[in-house]
N, C-alpha and C positions, 0 to 999 in steps of 0.2 A: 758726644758733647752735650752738656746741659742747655737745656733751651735757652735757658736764661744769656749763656752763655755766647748761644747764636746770636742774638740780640745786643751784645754788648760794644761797645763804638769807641771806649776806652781807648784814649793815645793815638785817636784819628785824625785828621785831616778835613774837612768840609769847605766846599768854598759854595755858596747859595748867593747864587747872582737875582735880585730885585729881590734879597731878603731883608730889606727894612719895611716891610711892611703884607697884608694881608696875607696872602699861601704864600709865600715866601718866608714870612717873618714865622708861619704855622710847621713849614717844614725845619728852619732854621732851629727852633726852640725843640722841636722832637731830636734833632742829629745832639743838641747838649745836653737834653736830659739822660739820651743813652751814652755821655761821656764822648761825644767828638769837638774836639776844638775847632770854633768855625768862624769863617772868612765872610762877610757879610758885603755884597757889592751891589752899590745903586748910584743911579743917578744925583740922588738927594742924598750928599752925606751924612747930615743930621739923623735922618731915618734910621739910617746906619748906625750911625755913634750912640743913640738914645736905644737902639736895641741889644748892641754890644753891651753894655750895663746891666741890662736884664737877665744877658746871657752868662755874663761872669760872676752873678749872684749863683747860678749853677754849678760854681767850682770849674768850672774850665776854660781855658783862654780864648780870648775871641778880638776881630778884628775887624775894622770899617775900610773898606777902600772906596772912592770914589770912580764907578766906571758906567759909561755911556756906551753900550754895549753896540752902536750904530759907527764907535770910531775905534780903528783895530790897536791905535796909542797906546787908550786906556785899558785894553783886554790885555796887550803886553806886560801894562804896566802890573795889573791885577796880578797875573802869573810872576812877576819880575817878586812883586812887596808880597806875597804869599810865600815863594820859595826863601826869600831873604828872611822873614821871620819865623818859618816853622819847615823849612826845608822839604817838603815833599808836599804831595795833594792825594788822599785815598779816595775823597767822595766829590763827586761835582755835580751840583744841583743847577741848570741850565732854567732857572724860572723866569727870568726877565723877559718881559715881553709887553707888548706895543697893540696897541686900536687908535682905529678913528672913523667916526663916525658922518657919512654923506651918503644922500642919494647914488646906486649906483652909476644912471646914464650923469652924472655929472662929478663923479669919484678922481677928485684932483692927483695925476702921477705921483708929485712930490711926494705925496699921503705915502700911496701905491708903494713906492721905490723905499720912504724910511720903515714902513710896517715890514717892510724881507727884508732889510738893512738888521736893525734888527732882531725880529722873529725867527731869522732863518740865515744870512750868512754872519750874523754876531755867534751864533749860536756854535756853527760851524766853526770857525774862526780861533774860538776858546776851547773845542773840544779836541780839535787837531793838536793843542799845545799841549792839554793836560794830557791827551794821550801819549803823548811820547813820553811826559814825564810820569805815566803809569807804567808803561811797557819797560823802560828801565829799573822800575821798584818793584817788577812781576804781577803787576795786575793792580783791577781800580774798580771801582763803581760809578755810573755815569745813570743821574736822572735827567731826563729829558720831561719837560714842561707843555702839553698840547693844550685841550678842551672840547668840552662835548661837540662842539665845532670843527674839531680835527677830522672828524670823518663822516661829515651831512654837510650838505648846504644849508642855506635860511631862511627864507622871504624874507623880503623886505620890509614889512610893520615888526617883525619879532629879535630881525637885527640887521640893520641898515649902514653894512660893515666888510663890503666886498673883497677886503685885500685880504683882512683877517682868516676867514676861513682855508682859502688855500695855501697861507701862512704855514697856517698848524697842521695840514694834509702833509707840508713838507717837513714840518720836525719828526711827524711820526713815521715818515720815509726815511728819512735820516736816521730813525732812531734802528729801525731793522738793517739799513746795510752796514751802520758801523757796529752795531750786534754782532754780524757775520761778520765783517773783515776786521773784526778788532778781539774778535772770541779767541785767537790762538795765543794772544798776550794776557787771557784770564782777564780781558776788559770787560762788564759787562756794562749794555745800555738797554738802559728801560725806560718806558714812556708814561706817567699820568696824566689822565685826560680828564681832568674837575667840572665837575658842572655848577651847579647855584650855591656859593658860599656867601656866608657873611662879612664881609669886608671891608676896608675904609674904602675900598673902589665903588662897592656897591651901596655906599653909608645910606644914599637918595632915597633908595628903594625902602626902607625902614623907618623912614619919618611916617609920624602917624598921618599927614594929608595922604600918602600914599599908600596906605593900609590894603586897598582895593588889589592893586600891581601888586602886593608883596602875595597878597591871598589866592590872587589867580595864577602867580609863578609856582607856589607851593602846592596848589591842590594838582598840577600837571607833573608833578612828581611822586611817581608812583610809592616811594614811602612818607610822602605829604611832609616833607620835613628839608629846610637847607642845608648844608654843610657847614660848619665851623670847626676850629682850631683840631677838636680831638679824636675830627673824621676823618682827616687826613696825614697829621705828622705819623702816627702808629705807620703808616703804608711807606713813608718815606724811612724812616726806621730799618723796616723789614728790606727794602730795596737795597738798601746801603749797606748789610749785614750781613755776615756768613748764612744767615738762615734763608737769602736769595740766592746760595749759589750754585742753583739746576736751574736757574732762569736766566736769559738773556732773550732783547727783541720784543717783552712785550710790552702789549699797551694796556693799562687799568684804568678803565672806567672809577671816575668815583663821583657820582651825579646821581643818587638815592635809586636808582635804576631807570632814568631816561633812557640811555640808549640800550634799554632791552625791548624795548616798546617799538 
């Protein structure tokens, strides 16, 4: 097969949960440029609907749904208005995900119980469904969403964010056993793990009062440089494509080489 060929997403399926915006909206825009028609699910449906526009300027059809990935209603619903408009799902992009920021010795439960609500059983939740709707069409591709977090701790001054991190220890737990127990269906799950992008989440960090934080986060990365849009859709691409399929279970780093350090 032509490489090109391996690569190509033509007449797919995509659903990217928190893809109206930052790596979400970066991997969303990479599945339509290689030709996947894609399901766009957030919280904010504006986010949504003002990216679907973007995306159908690419020639291929795309879709806003509104889902709060912490109520299991709206994941139903997302699978329900996906199957109703484009009858199947090839790729499922699991990015949506959740922080909050406290002191640990005074880290509020509520916080606690919505950051794995959901980071980690939202995630579950939606994967168990699309997989069954993969396992009947012969197989699927399934990204799963961690962070350079996923597998270190933190102190405290550098991220003051305790639920989070064992959050994303559990996506990428999750990501290897349904790898194994979902490989004999030609499911594959893969995990990326992002490090310092540029984002509307991280917009703060870029204003020029903060020039100092933005110079001291990039010089601790070993290739002195952040992430943006076209450091990461390529890898979301490649995951989703016949040119990934000798892989299943892993996790990719994609944080200019922090955690090689």
């Amino acid at each position: 097969m032509n490489v090109k060929d391996l690569f190509d997403l033509k007449g797919k399926v995509s659903v990217v949960t928190g893809g109206g915006r930052g790596i979400g909206k970066f991997m969303a825009t990479g599945l339509a440029e290689a030709g996947s028609n894609v399901v766009i699910a957030s919280r904010k449906l504006e986010n949504c609907e003002k990216e679907v526009q973007e995306l159908e300027k690419l020639g291929v059809k795309a879709l806003a749904v509104k889902c709060d990935m912490a109520k299991k209603d709206d994941i139903d619903n997302l699978v329900k208005t996906t199957m109703d408009k484009f009858g199947t799902i090839d790729i499922l992009v699991n990015n949506a995900g959740l922080t909050w920021g406290a002191p640990t010795l005074d880290f509020p439960l509520d916080k606690w119980e919505k950051i794995f609500d959901v980071n980690v059983k939202g995630v579950w939740i939606l994967s168990q469904q699309v997989a069954r709707i993969m396992k009947e069409k012969g197989g699927g591709k399934m990204i799963n969403i961690s962070s350079i977090y996923g597998s270190r701790g933190s102190n405290e001054e550098e991220h003051p964010a305790v639920a989070y991190n064992p959050s994303k220890f559990a996506v990428e737990g999750l990501t290897k056993t349904l790898a194994l127990k979902l490989a004999r269906y030609k499911i594959y799950v893969n995990c990326v793990a992002p490090g310092f992008f540029k984002t509307d989440m991280m917009a703060y960090v870029f204003k020029p009062e903060n020039k100092e934080i933005l110079d001291l986060t990039v010089s601790a990365i070993p290739l002195k440089m952040y992430g943006d849009e076209d450091e990461i859709k390529g890898l979301a691409v490649f995951l989703a494509s016949k040119a990934s399929n000798y892989i299943t279970g892993g996790i990719f780093p994609v944080d200019g080489g922090l955690s090689a350090q």
